[in-house]
C-alpha positions, 0 to 999 in steps of 0.5 A: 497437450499444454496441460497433461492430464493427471491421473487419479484425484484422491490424497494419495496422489496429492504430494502434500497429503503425502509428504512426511511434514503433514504425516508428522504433524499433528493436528495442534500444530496445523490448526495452530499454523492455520491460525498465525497465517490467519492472523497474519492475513488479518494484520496486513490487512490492517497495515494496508488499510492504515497505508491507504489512509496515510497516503490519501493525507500525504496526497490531501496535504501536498495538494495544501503545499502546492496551493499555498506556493502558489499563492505565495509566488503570486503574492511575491510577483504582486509585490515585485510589479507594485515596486516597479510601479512605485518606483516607475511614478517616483522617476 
């Protein structure tokens, strides 16, 4: 068996339940750990939503830059071809 099976299912089992951390603590203490990771789910959340947003604007203005190169070495090329053929009719 890749898996034992294991016997019984109750708390006393489970070594959390048992565990001299959880004997100790008292209720305050787990409701107030349970809330900070509560909060802290809730924070990276938000970071990740705020993430997503920034890189879909980082994609939105690399994609404005590549345009715009590109635009501005076919302005460029124009501008050499239009020379040659100025220079071309003067000979």
């Amino acid at each position: 068996e890749k898996y034992p099976k294991q016997l019984g299912t109750g708390a006393a089992d489970n070594p959390v339940m048992t565990s001299e951390y959880l004997k100790s603590a008292t209720t305050a203490e787990l409701q107030k750990r349970d809330q900070m990771i509560k909060n802290l789910a809730a924070e990276l959340r938000k970071e990740r939503e705020e993430s997503k947003k920034k890189d879909a604007a980082l994609r939105k203005y690399e994609g404005f830059y590549r345009e715009v190169k590109a635009r501005s070495a076919e302005k460029k090329l124009l501008q050499k071809k239009m020379q040659q053929e100025q220079q071309n009719m003067q000979k």
